[in-house]
C-alpha positions as CSV (number, residue, x, y, z in Angstrom):
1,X,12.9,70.0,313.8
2,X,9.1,69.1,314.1
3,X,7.2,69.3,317.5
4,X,6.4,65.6,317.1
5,X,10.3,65.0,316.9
6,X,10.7,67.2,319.8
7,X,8.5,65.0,321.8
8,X,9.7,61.8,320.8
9,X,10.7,59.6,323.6
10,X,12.4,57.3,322.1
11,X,16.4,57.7,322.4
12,X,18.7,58.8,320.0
13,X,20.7,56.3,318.3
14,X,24.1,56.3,318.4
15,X,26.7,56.2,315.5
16,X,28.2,52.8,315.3
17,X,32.2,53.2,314.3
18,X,33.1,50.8,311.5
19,X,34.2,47.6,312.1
20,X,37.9,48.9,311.4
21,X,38.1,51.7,313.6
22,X,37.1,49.8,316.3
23,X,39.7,47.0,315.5
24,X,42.8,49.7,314.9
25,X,42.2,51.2,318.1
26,X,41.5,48.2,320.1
27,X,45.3,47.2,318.5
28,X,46.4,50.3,319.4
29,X,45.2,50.0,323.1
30,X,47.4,46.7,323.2
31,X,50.1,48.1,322.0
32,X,50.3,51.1,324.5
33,X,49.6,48.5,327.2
34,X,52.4,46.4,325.9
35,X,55.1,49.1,325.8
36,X,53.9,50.0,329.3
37,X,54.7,46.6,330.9
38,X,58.2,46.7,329.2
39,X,61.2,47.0,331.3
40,X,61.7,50.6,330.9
41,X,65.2,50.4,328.8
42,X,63.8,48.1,326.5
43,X,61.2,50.6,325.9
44,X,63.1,52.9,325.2
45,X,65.5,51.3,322.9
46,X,61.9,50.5,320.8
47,X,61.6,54.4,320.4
48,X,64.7,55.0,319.3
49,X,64.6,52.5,316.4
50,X,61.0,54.1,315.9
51,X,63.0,57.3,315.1
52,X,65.4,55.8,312.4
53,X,62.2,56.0,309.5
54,X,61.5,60.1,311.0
55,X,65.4,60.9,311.0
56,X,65.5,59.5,307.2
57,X,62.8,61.2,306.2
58,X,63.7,64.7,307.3
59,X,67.2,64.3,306.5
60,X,66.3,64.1,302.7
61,X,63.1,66.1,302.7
62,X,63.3,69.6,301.8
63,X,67.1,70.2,303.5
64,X,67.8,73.9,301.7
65,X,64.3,75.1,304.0
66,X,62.7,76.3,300.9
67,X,59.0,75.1,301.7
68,X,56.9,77.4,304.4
69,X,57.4,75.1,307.2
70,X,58.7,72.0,308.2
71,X,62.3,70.8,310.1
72,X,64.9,72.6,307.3
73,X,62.8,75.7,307.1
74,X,62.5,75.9,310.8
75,X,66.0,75.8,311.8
76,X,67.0,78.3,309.1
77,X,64.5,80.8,310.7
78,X,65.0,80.3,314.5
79,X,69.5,79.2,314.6
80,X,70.9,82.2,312.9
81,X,72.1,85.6,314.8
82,X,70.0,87.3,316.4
83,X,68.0,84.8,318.0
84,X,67.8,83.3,321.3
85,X,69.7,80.1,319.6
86,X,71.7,81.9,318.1
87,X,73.5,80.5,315.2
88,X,75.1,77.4,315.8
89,X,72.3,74.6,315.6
90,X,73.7,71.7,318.3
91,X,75.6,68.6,316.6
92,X,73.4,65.2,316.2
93,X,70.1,68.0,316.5
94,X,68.5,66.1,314.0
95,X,68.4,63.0,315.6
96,X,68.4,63.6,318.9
97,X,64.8,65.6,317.9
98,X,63.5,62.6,315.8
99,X,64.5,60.3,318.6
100,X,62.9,62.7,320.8
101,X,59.6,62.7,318.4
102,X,59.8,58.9,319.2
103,X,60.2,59.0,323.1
104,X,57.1,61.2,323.8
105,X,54.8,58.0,321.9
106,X,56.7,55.8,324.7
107,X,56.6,58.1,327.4
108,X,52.2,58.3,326.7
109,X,52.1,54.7,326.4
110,X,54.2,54.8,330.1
111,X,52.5,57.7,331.7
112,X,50.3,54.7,333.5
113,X,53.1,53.6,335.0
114,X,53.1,57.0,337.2
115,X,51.3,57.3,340.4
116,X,51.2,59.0,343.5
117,X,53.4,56.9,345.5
118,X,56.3,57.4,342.6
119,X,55.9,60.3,340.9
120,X,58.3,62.3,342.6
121,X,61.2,59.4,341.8
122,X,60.4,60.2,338.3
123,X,59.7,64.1,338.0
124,X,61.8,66.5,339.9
125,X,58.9,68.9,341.5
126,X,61.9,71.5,343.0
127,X,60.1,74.7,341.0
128,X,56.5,73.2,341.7
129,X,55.6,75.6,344.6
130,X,55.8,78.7,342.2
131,X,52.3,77.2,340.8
132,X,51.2,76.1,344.1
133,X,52.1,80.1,345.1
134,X,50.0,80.7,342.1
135,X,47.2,78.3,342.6
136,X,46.8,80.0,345.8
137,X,45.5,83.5,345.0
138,X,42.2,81.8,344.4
139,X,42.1,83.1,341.2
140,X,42.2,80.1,339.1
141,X,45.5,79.7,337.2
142,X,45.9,79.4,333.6
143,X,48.8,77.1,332.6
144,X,50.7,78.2,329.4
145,X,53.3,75.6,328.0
146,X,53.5,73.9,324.0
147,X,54.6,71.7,322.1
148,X,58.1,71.7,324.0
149,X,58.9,69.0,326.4
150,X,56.1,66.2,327.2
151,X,52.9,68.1,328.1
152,X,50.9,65.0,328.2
153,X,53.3,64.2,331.4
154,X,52.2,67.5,332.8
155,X,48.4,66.6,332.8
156,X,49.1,63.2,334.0
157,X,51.6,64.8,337.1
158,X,49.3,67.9,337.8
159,X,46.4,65.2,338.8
160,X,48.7,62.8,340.9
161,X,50.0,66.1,342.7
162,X,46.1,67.1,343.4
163,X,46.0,70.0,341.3
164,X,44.0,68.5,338.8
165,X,43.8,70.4,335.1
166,X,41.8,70.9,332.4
167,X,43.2,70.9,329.1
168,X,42.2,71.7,325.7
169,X,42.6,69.1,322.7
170,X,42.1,68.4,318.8
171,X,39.4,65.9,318.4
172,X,40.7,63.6,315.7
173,X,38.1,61.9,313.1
174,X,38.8,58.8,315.1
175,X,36.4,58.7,318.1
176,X,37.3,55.5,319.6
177,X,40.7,56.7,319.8
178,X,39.1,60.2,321.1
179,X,38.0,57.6,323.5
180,X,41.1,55.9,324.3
181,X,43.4,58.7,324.4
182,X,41.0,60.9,326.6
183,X,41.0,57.5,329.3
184,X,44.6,57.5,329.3
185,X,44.9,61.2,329.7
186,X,41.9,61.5,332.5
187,X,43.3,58.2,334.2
188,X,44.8,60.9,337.3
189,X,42.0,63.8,337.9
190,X,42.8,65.8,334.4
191,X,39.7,66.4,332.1
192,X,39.8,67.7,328.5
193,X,37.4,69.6,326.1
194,X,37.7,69.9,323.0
195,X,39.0,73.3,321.0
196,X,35.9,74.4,319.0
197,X,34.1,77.0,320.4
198,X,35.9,76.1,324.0
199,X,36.4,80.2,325.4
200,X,32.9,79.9,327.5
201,X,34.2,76.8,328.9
202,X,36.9,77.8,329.9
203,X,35.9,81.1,331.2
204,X,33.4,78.7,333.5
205,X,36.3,77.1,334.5
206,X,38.1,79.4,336.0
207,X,35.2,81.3,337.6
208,X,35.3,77.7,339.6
209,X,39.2,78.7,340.4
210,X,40.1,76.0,338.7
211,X,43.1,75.2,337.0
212,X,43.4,75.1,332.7
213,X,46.1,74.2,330.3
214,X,46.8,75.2,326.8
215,X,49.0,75.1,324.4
216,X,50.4,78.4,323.0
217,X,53.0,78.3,321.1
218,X,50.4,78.1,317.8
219,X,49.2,80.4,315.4
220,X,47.9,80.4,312.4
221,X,46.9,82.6,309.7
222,X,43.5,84.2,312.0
223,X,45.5,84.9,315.0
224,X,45.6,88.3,315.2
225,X,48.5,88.6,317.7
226,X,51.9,89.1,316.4
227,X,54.2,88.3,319.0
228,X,58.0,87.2,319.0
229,X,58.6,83.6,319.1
230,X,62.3,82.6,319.1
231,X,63.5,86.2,318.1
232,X,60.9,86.3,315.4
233,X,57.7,88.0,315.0
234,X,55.1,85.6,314.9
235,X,51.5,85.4,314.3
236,X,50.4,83.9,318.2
237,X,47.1,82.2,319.9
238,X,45.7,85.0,321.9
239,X,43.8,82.6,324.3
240,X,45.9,82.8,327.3
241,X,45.9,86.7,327.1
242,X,42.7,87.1,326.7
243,X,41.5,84.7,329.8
244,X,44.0,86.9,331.5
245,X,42.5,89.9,331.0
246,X,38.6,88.8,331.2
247,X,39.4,86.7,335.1
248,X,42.7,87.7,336.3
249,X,43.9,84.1,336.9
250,X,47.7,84.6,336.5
251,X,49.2,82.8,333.7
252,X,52.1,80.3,334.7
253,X,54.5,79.9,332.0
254,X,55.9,76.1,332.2
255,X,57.0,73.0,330.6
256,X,57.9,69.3,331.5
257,X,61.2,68.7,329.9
258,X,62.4,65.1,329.7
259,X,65.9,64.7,331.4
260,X,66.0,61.0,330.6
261,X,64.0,57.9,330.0
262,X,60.9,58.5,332.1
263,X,62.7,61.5,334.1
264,X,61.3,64.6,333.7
265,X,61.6,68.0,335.4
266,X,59.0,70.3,335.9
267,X,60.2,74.1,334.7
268,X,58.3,77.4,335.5
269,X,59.9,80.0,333.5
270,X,57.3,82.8,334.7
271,X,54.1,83.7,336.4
272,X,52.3,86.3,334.6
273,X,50.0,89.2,336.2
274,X,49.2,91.8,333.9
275,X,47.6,95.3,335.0
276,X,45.6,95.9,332.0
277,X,46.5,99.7,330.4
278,X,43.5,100.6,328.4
279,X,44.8,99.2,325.8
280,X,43.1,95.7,324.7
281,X,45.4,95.1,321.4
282,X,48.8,96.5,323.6
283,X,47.6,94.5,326.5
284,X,47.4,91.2,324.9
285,X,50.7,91.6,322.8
286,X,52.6,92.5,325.9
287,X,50.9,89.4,327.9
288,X,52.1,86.5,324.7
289,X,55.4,88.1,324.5
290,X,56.0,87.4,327.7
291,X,54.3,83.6,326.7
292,X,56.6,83.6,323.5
293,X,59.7,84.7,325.9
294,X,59.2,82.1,328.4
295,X,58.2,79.4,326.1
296,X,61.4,80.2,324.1
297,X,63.9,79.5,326.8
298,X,62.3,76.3,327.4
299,X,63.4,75.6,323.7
300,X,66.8,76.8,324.5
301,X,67.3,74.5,327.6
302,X,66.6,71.6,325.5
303,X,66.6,72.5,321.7
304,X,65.7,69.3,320.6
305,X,62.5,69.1,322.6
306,X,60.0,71.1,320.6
307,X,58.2,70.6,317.5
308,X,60.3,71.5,314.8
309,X,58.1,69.9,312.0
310,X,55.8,72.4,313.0
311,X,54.0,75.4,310.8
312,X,54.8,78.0,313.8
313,X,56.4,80.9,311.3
314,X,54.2,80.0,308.3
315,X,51.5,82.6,308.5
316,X,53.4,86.0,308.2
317,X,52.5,89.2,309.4
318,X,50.5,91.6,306.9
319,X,53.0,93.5,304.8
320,X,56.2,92.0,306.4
321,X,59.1,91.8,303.9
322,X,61.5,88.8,303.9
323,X,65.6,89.7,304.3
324,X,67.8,88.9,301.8
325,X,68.2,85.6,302.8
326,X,64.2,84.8,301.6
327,X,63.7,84.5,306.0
328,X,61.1,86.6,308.1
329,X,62.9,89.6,309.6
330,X,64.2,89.2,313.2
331,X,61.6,90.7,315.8
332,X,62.2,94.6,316.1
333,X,63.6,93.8,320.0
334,X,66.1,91.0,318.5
335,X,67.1,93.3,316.4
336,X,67.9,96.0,318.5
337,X,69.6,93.4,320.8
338,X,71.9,92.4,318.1
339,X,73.1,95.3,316.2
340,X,76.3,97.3,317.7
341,X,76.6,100.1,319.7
């Protein structure tokens, strides 16, 4: 850029959306606001015929788990011996996920229907001083929890309870619905940021003892963490670990399960503080175990709360050989667990 651009004082332009965009999303915004002024069963009952097409759709696609990811694949790899499942998947899981997949669209639209005065009435809060406890070290506190549960709930509940969070999100190529969905989300004290390049911020952030949530139960084929994730080693998003180890915030483990239609209950499964050994690589794969571990029994309390179209066991190890059965290899502890003495 020139020196005469540099000094020009005439404001940027901004990008006008199309026409289209702007009308979806407006539609959209009606639609959330609609669902929201329903009585709550109606609601409800919406979702669950929402989940009829999703149900369909997974119960013919792919049902012998043969692609890399997806529902089939991902019930072959985590329900089998061995694993904190083990091997009996739950009757009706399939649709009692896909209606699941369907409530946490009706529990968003809903979440402005939580406030102060009620929130309580709708979340049980019994495990809540653990983060309080946390909080309180004045350290900052790093909130782990995934795609389990409804995390959008937990933003919206950690504002209304004055512990307001920041939380990291995908910008989608949308961004009037970045716009809508980041008013909906910051409606209670919660900000967000979005992923790319995010580590400074959130380094900032809890310099400020401030309080950050992320989602990591991820990883993809750069994560250089291998970790186990419901008794299987799995490549895992370092980020928590590594904020760990750089501030000392402690790292509460959690989720926001949903016990019923717009009941919810807030879980804690551990607080993390981590003496660091020397060791950087040790240090951060003992830290997302213990993520992995905790964000695995959420899954077991309610197995049909997590994302089971997900890509979570995609990206495998370097050198790993599958069993017989053309599955990863049970994590070396899970192993040891299950064989006989």
């Amino acid at each position: 850029m020139s020196d005469d651009e540099d000094d020009d004082p005439r404001p940027a332009r901004t990008r006008r959306e199309p026409l289209w965009q702007r009308l979806a999303v407006g539609l959209l915004a009606g639609v959330i606001a609609t669902i929201a002024a329903l009585p709550t069963w109606l609601a409800y009952a919406l979702g669950t015929l929402l989940a009829v097409p999703w149900w369909l759709y997974w119960s013919l696609r792919d049902r012998r788990g043969r692609r890399s990811s997806g529902y089939w694949r991902n019930v072959r790899i985590a329900f089998r011996d061995g694993t904190p499942l083990g091997v009996h998947r739950p009757p009706g899981h399939l649709w009692r996920w896909s209606q699941h997949i369907a409530w946490i669209l009706v529990d968003f639209c809903r979440m402005t229907r939580l406030s102060p005065e009620n929130v309580r009435a709708h979340c049980d809060l019994e495990e809540y001083p653990a983060l309080q406890t946390a909080f309180a070290e004045d350290k900052g506190l790093i909130c782990a929890t995934g795609h389990v549960g409804v995390w959008d709930v937990a933003g919206t509940v950690a504002g209304l309870l004055g512990m307001p969070i920041t939380s990291v999100f995908r910008p989608s190529p949308l961004p009037a619905l970045d716009r809508l969905i980041e008013r909906l989300r910051t409606r209670t004290g919660q900000t967000v940021v979005a992923r790319k390049k995010v580590m400074f911020t959130l380094k900032r952030l809890l310099a400020e003892r401030k309080v950050i949530g992320i989602l990591g139960d991820g990883g993809g084929k750069h994560s250089s963490v291998v970790a186990p994730f419901l008794g299987t080693d799995s490549r895992t998003v370092a980020t928590p670990a590594v904020l760990h180890l750089l501030t000392g915030a402690p790292i509460a483990v959690l989720a926001v399960l949903r016990t019923g239609p717009m009941r919810y209950r807030l879980r804690v499964y551990d607080v993390i503080h981590h003496a660091p050994t020397g060791d950087r690589e040790a240090d951060l794969v003992a830290i997302m175990s213990r993520v992995n571990r905790g964000l695995s029994q959420a899954i077991v309390e309610a197995p049909e709360q997590w994302f089971w179209q997900s890509r979570r066991f995609r990206h495998r190890p370097p050198g790993e050989v599958p069993g017989e059965d053309g599955l990863p290899p049970l994590a070396a502890a899970q192993r040891a667990h299950a064989s006989p003495h």
